[in-house]
VOBA-1610 file (N, C-alpha, C; in pm, whole numbers, padded with zeros to 5 digits, always signed):
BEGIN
Unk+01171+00159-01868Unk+01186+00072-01986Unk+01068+00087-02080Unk+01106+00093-02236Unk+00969+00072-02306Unk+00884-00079-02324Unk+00791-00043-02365Unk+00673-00166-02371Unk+00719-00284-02381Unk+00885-00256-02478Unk+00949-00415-02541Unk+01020-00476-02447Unk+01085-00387-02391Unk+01184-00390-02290Unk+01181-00526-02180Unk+01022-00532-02136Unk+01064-00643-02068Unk+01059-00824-02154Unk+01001-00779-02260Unk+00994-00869-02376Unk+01188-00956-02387Unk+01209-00834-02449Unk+01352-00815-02480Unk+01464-00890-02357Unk+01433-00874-02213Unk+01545-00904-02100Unk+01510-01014-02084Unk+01355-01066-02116Unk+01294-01261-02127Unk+01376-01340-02152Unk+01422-01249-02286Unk+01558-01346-02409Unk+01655-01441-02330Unk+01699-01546-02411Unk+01817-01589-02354Unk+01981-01490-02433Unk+02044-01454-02338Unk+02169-01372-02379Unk+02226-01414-02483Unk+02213-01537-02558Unk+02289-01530-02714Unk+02161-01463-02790Unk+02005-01500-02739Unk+01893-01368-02865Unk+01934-01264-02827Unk+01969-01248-02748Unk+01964-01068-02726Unk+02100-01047-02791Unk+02229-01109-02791Unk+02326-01063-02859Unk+02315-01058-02964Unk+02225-01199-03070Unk+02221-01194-03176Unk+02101-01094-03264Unk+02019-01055-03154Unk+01926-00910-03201Unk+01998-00759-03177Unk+02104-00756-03090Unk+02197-00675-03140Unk+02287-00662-03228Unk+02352-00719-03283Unk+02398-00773-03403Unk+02351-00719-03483Unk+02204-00780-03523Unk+02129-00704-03636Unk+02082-00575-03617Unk+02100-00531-03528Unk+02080-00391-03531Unk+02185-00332-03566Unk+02290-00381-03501Unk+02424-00331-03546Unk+02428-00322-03718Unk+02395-00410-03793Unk+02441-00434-03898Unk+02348-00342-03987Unk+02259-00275-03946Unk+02118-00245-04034Unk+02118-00077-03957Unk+02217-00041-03860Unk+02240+00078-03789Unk+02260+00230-03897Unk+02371+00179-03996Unk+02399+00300-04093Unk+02325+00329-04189Unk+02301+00444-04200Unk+02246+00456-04352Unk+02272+00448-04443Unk+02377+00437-04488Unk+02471+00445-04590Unk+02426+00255-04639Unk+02411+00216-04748Unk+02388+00070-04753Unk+02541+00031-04777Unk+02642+00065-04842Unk+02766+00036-04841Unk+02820-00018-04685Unk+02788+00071-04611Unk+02884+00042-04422Unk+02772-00053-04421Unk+02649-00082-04433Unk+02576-00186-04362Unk+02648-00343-04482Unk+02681-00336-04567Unk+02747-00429-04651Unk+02904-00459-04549Unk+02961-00384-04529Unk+03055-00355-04494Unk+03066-00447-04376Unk+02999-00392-04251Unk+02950-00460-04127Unk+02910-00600-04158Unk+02827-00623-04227Unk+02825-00777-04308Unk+02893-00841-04326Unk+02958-00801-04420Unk+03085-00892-04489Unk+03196-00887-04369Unk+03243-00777-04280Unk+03304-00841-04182Unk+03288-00921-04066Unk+03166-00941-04057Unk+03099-01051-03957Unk+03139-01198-04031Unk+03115-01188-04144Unk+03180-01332-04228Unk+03280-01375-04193Unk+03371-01220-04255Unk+03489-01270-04237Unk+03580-01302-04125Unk+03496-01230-03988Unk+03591-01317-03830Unk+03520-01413-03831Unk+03367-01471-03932Unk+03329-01614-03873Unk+03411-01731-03945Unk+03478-01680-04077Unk+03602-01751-04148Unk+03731-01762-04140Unk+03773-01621-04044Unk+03868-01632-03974Unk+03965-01594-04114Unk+03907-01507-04201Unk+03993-01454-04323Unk+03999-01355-04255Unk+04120-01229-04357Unk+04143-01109-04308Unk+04058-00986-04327Unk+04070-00911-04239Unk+03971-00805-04292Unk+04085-00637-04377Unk+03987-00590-04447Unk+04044-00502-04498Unk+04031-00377-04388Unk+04116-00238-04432Unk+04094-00114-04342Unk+04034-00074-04293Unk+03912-00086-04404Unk+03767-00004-04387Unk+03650-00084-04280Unk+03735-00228-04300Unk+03594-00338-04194Unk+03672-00315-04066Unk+03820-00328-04035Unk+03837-00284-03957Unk+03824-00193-03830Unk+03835-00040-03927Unk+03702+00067-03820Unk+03597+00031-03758Unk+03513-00088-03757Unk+03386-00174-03709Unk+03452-00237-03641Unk+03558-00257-03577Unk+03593-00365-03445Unk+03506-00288-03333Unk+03598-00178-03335Unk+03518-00121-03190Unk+03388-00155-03147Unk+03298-00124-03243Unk+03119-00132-03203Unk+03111-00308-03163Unk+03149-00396-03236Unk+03183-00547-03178Unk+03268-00585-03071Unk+03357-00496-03047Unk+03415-00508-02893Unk+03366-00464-02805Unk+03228-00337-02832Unk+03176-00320-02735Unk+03058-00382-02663Unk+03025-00475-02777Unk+02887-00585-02775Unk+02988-00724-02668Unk+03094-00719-02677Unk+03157-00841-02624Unk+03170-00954-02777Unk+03198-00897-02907Unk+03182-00994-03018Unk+03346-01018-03029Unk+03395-00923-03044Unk+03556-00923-03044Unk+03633-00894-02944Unk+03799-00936-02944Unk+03896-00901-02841Unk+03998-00933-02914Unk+04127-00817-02878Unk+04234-00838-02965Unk+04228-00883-03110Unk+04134-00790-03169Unk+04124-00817-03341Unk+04044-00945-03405Unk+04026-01020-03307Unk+03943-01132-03338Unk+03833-01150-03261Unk+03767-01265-03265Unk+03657-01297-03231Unk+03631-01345-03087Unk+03560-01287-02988Unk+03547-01363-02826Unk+03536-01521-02881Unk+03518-01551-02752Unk+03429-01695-02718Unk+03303-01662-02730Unk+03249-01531-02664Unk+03093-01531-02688Unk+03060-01471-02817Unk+03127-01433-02894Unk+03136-01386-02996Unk+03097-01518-03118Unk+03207-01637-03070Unk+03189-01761-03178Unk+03045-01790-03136Unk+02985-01815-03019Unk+02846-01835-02943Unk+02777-01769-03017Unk+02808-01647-03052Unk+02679-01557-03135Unk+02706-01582-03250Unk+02792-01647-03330Unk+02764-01660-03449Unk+02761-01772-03526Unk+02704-01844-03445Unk+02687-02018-03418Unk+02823-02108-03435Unk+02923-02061-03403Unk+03044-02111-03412Unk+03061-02223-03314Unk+03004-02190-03175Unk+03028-02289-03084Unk+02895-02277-02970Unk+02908-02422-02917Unk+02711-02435-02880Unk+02687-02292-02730Unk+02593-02288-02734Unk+02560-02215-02582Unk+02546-02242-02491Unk+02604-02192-02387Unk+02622-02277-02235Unk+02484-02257-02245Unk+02452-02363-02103Unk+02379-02370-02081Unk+02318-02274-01960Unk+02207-02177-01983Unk+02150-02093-01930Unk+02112-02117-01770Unk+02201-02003-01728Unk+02190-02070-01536Unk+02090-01994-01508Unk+01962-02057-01417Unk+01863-02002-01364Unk+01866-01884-01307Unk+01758-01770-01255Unk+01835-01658-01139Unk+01834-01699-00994Unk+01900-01656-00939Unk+01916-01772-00790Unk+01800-01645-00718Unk+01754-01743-00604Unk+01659-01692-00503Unk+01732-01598-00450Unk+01601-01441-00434Unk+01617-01301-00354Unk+01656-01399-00188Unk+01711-01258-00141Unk+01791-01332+00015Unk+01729-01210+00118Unk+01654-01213+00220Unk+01660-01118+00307Unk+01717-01179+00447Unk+01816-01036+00441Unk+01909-01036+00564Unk+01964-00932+00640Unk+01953-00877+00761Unk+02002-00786+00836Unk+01899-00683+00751Unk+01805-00638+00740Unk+01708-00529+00730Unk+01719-00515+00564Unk+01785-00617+00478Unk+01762-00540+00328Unk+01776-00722+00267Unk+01737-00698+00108Unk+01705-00731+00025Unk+01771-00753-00065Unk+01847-00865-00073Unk+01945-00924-00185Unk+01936-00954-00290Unk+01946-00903-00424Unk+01906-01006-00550Unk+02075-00982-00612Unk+02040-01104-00643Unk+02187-01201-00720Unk+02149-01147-00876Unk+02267-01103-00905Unk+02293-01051-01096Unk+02342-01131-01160Unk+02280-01171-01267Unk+02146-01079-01347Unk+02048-01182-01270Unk+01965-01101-01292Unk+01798-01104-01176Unk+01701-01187-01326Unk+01570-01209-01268Unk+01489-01235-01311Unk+01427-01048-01351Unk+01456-00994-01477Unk+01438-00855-01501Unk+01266-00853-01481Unk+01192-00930-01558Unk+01050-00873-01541Unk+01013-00847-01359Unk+01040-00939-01295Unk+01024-00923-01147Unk+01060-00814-01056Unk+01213-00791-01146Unk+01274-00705-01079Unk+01237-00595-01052Unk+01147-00547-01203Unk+01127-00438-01210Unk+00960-00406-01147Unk+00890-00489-01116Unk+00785-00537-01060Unk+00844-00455-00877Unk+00960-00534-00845Unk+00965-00504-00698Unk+01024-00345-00709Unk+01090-00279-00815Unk+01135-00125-00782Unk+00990-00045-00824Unk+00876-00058-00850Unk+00747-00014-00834Unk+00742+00038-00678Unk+00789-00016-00568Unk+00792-00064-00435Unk+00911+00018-00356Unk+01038-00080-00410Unk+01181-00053-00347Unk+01245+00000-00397Unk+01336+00133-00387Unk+01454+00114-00454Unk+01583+00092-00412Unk+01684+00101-00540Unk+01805-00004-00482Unk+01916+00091-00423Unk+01927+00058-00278Unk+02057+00115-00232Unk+02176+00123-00338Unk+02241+00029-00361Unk+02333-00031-00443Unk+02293-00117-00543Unk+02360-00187-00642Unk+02283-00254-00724Unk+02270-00419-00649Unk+02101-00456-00666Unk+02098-00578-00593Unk+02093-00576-00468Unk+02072-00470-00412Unk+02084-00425-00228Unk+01965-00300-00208Unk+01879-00393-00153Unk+01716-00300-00118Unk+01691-00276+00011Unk+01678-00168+00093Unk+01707-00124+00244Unk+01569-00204+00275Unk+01551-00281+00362Unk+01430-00310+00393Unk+01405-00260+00580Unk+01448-00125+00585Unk+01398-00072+00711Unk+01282+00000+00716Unk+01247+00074+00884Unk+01100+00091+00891Unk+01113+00245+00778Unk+01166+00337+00801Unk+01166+00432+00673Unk+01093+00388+00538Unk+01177+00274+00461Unk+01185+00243+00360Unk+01026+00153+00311Unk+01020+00089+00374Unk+00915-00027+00415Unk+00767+00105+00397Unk+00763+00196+00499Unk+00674+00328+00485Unk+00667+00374+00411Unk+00757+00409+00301Unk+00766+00464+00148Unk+00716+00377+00076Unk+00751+00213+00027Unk+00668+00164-00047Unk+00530+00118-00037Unk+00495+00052+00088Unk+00320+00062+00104Unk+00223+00202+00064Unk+00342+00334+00046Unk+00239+00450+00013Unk+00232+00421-00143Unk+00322+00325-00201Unk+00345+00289-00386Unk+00248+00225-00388Unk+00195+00106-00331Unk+00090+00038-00371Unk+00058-00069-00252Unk-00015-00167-00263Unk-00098-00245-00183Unk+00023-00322-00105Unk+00019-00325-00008Unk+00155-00404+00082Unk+00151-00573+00038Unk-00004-00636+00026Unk-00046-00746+00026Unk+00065-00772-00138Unk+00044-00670-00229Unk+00137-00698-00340Unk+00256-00731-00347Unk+00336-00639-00270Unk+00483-00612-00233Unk+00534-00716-00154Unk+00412-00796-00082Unk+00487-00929+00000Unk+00433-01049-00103Unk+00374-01052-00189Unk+00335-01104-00275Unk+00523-01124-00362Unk+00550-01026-00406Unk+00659-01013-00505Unk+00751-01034-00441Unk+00773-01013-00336Unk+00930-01099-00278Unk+00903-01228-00210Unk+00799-01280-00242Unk+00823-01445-00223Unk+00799-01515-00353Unk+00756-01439-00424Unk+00822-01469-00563Unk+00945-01513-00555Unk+01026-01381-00521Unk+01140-01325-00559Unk+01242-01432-00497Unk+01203-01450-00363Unk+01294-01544-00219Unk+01251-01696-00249Unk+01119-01722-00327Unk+01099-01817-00342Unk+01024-01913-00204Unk+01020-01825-00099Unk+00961-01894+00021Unk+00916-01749+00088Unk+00833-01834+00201Unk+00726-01730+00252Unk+00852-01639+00350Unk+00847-01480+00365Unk+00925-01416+00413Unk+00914-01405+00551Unk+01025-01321+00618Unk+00982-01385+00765Unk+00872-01313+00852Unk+00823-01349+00944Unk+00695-01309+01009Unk+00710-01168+01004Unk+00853-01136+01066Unk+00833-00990+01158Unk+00852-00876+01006Unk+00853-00950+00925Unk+00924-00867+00784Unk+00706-00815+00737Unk+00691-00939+00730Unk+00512-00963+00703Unk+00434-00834+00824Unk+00419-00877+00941Unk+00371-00834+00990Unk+00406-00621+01045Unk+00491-00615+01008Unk+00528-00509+01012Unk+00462-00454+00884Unk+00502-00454+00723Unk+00474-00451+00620Unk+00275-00412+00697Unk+00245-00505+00707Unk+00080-00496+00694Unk+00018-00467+00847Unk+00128-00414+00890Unk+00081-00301+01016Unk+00115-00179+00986Unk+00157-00104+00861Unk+00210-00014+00852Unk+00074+00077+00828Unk+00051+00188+00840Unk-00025+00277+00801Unk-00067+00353+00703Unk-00117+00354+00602Unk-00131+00410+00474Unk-00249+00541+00477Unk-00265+00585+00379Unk-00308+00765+00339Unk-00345+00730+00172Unk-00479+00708+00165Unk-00511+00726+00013Unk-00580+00859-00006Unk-00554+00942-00134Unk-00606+01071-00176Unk-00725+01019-00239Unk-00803+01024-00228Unk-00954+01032-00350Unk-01011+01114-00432Unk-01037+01154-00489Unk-01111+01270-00515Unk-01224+01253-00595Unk-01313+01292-00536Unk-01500+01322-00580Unk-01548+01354-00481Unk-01711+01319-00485Unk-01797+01355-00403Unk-01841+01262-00259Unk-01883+01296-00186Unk-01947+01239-00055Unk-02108+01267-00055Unk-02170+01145-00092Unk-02281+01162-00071Unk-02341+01113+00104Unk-02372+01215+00172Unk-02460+01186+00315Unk-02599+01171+00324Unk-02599+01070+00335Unk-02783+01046+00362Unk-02841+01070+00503Unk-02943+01141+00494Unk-02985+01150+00651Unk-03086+01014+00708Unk-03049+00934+00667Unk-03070+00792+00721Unk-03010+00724+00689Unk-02964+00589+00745Unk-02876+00509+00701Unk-02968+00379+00630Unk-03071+00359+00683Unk-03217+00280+00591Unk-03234+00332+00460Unk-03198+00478+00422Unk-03247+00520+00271Unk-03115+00457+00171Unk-02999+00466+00233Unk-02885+00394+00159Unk-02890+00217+00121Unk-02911+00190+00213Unk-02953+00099+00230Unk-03093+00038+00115Unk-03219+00114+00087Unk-03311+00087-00027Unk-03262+00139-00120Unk-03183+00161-00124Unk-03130+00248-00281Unk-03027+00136-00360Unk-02943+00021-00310Unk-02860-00023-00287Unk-02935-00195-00346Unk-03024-00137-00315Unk-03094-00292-00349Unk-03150-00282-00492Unk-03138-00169-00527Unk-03127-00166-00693Unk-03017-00171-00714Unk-02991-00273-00848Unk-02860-00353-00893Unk-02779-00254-00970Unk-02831-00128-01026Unk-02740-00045-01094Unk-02697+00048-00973Unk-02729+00077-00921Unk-02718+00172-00768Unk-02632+00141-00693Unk-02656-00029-00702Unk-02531-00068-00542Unk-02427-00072-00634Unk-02418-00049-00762Unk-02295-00062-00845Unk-02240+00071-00812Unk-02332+00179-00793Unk-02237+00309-00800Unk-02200+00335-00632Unk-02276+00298-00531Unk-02255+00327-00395Unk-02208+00182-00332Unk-02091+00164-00452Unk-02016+00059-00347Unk-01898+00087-00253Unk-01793+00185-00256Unk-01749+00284-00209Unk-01801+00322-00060Unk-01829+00234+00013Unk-01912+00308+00134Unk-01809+00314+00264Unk-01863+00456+00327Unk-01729+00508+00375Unk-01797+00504+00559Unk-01930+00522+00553Unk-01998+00509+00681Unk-02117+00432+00679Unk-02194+00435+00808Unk-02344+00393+00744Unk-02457+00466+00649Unk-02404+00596+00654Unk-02456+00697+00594Unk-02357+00775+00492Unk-02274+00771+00430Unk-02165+00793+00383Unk-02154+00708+00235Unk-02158+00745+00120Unk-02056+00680+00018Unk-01961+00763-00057Unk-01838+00734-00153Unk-01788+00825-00233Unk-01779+00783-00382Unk-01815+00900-00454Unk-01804+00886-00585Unk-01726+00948-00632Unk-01636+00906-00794Unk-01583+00989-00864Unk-01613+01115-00923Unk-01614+01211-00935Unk-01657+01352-00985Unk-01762+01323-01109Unk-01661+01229-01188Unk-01727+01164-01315Unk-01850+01094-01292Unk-01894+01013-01225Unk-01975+00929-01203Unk-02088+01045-01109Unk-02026+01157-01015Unk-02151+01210-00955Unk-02225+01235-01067Unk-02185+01334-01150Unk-02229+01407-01266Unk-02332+01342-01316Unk-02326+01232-01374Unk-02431+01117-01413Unk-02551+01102-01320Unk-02473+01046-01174Unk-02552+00994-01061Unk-02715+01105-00999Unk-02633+01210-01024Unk-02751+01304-00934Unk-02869+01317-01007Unk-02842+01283-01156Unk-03013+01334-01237Unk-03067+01208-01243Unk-03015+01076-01212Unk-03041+00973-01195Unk-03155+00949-01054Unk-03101+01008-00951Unk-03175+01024-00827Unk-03303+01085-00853Unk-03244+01196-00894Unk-03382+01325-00917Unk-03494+01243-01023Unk-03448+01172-01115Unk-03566+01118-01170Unk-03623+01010-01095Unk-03622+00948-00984Unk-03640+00875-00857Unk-03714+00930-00749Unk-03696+01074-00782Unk-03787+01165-00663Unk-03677+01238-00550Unk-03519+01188-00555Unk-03449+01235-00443Unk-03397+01335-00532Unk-03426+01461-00434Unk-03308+01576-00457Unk-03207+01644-00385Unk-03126+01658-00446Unk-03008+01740-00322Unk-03008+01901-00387Unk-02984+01954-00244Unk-02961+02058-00242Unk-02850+02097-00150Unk-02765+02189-00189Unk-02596+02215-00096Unk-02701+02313-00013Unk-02602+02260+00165Unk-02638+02320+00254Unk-02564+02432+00313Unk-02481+02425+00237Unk-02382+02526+00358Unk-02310+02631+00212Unk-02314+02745+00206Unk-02327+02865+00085Unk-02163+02881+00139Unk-02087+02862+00030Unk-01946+02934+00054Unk-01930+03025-00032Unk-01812+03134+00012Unk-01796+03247-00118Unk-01764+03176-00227Unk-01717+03264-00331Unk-01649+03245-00453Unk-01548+03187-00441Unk-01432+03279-00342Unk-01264+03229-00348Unk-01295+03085-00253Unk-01392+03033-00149Unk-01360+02954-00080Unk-01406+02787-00195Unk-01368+02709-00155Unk-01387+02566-00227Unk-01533+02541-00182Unk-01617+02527-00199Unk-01767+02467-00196Unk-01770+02308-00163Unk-01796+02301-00015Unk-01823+02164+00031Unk-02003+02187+00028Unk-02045+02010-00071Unk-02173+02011-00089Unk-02221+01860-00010Unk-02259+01898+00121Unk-02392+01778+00167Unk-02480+01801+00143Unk-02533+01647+00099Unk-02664+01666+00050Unk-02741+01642+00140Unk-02874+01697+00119Unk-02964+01651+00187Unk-03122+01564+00093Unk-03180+01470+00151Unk-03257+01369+00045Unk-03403+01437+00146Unk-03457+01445+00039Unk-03625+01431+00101Unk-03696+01379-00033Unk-03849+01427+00022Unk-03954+01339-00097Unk-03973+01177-00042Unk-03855+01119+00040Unk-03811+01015-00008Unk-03838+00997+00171Unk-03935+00913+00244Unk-03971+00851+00374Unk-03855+00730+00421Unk-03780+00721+00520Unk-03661+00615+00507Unk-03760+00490+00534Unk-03722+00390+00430Unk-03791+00254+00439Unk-03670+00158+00533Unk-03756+00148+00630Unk-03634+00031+00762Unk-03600-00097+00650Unk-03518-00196+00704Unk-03510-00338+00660Unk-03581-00417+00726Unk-03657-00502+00727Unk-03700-00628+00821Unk-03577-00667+00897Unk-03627-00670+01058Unk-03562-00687+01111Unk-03588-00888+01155Unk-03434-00972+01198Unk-03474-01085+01195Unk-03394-01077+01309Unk-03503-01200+01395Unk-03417-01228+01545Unk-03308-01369+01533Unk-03205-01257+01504Unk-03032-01366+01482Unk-02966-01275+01548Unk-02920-01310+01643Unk-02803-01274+01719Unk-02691-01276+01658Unk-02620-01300+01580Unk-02508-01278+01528Unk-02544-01104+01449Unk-02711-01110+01390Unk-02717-01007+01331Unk-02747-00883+01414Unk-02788-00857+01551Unk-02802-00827+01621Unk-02666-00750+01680Unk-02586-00849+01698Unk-02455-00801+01753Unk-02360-00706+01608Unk-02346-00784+01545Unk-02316-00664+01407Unk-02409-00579+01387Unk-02516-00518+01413Unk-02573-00365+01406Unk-02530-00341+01516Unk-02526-00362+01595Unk-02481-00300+01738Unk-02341-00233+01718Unk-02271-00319+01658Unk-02082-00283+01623Unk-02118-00148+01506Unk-02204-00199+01435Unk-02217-00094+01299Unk-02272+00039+01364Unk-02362+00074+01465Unk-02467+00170+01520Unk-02300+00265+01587Unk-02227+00174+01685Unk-02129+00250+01735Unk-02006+00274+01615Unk-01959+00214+01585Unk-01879+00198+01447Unk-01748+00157+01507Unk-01787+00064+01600Unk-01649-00023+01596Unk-01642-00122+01549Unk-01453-00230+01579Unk-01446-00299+01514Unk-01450-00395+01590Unk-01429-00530+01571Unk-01516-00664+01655Unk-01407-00803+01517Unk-01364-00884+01607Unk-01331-00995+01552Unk-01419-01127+01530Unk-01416-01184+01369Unk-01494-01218+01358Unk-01443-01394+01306Unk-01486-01525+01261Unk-01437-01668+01176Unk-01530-01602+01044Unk-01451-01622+00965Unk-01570-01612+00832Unk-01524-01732+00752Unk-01650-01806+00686Unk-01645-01925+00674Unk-01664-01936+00468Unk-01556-01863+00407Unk-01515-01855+00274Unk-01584-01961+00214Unk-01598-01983+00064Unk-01677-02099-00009Unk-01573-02172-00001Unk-01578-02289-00009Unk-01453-02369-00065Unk-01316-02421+00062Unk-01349-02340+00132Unk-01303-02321+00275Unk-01247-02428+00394Unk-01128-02497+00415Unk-01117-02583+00485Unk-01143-02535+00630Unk-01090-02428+00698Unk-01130-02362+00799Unk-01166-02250+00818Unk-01239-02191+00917Unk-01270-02007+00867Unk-01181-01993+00905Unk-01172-01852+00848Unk-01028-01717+00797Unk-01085-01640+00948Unk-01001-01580+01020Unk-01004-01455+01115Unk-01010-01339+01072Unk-01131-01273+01074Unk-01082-01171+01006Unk-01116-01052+01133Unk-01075-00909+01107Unk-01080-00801+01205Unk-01184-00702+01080Unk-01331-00648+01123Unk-01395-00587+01060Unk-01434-00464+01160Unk-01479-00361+01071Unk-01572-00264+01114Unk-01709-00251+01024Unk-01782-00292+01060Unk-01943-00292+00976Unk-01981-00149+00945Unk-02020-00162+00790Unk-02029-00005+00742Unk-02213+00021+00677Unk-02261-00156+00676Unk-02415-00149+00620Unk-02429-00296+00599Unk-02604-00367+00643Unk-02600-00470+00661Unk-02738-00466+00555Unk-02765-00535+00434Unk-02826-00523+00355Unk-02892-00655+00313Unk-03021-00639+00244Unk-03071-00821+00218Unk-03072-00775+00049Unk-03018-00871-00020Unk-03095-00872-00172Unk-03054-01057-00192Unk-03162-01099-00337Unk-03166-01218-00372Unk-03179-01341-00263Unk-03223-01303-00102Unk-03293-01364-00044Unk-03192-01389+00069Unk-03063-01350+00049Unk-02899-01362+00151Unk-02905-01209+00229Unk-02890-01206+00319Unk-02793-01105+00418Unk-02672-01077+00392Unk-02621-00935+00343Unk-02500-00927+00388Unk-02460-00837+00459Unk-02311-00797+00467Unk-02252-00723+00573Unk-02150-00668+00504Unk-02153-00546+00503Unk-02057-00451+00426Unk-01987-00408+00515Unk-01855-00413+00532Unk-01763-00370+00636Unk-01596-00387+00571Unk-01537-00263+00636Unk-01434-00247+00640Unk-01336-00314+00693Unk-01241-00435+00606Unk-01173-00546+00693Unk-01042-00510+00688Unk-01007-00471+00835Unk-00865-00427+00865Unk-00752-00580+00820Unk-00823-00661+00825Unk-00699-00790+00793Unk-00643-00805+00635Unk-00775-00727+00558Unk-00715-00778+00416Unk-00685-00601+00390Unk-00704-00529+00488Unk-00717-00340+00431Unk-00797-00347+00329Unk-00900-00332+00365Unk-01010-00307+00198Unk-01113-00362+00245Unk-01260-00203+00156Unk-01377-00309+00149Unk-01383-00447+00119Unk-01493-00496+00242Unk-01544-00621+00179Unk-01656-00666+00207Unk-01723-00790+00147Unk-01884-00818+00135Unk-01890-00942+00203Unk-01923-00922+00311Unk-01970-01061+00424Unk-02116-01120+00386Unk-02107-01294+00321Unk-02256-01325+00377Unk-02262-01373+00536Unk-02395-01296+00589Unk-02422-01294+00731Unk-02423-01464+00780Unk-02492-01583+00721Unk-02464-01688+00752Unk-02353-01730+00736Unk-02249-01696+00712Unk-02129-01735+00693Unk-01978-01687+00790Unk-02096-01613+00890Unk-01993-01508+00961Unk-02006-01618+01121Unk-01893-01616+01198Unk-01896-01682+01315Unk-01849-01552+01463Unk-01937-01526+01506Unk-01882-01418+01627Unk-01832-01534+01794Unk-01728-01470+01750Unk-01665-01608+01874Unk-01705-01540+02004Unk-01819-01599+02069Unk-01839-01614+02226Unk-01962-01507+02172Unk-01998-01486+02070Unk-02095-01383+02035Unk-02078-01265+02150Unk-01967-01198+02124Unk-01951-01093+02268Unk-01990-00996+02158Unk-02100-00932+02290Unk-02123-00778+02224Unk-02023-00650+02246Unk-02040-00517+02214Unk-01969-00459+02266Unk-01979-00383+02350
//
């Protein structure tokens, strides 16, 4: 659809008939047939006769639903304020049942087209919601979205095994740029605590690991070098082969973090050192109870006087930024 398009399906069905209409009427070039088209819209709204030539114009109005049998519909008098407009029936709630996805016609169009981003339609109004199908759209976009839009759609929360499947499914993102490797995980770590820096190495993929856009390395590396870090590619490939570049940092002594005796922090480097994952309460601002979440710790960092914890949270899929006082390790089990 173009830009207007979902503007346009918003309408209630007498605007949209009556903005076809005027298109209809303003369609020919000729200014005579657009007179023409005119004056016979009058004349079925007067219910006088039409001549030969207005005649030939039934068709394009029978195909709008304006005419039938030489005269004027019912929705036809509706469009030309002849008689009032029903009253506009809501779209009834999406239905899931037996593995697919019901929407009742005509749909709520902006939504609709929101969920075929995702699904598409077996039939019209009939969306396969099996494990195949379900695997194809989480590779379209964020699953958390897609269950987002059909409780829109259903109007109530969908059912567990529909949810939990959805956000057990497995996904494959392509990236493309660079991998910067630090040969310490402390030098990432001081680099990070400058506020333009942790802006570019937020992306962090290990403890020693971040990724950048191609665009952004380009910038990034003369940025370093005026800092004192330089890279140099370690491993020489031919011409025809693709050139993988780790870097390597010197000049640059790894500065540790202060270490503080908290056992909670203790047990998350421990999870982060091996790089597993560990269940955790995290205790959100605003928060009536902590959230459960399932993490893998990727870097545990101090700035503005807070601890945090950079880790990979399998519950929401996606980086995220833990403050360390805010984290609860149930039974504080190590691993």
């Amino acid at each position: 659809p173009t830009s207007l398009a979902q503007r346009w399906m918003s309408w209630s069905s007498e605007a949209q008939t009556i903005h076809l209409l005027e298109a209809w009427q303003t369609c020919p070039r000729n200014r005579k047939d657009q007179a023409t088209r005119k004056r016979l819209l009058k004349r079925l709204a007067s219910g006088l006769r039409m001549n030969t030539r207005e005649s030939r114009e039934l068709p394009g109005l029978e195909s709008l639903g304006i005419c039938a049998n030489g005269g004027l519909s019912d929705w036809g008098r509706v469009a030309l304020g002849l008689f009032p407009a029903p009253t506009p029936v809501p779209p009834l709630a999406w239905r899931v049942e037996n593995h697919r996805l019901v929407v009742n016609l005509p749909p709520d169009w902006a939504l609709l087209w929101e969920l075929e981003r995702f699904l598409a339609p077996q039939t019209p109004g009939c969306y396969p919601l099996n494990a195949a199908d379900l695997r194809e759209a989480v590779q379209r976009g964020p699953a958390e979205e897609l269950i987002a839009i059909l409780e829109r759609g259903t109007a109530a929360p969908i059912p567990p095994d529909l949810r939990a499947g959805l956000l057990g499914l497995p996904t494959i993102r392509l990236m493309e740029g660079c991998i910067l490797e630090f040969s310490h995980p402390a030098e990432l770590q001081r680099l990070r605590r400058l506020e333009s820096l942790r802006q570019r190495f937020s992306r962090i993929l290990s403890p020693r690991h971040v990724w950048v856009n191609a665009e952004e390395a380009a910038r990034l590396l003369p940025t370093l070098e005026r800092r004192g870090i330089y890279a140099r590619p370690l491993v020489e490939a031919s011409p025809e082969e693709d050139r993988s570049y780790p870097l390597a940092y010197f000049h640059q002594r790894p500065a540790p973090l202060p270490e503080e005796d908290v056992l909670p922090r203790v047990i998350l480097a421990e999870y982060l050192r091996l790089q597993q994952a560990l269940d955790i309460l995290y205790h959100a601002p605003g928060g009536v109870r902590p959230e459960q979440r399932r993490i893998t710790p990727l870097l545990i960092e101090e700035r503005g006087g807070q601890v945090y914890v950079i880790a990979y949270c399998h519950t929401r899929r996606a980086q995220r930024t833990f403050r360390l006082d805010r984290i609860e390790i149930p039974g504080n089990k190590k691993p």
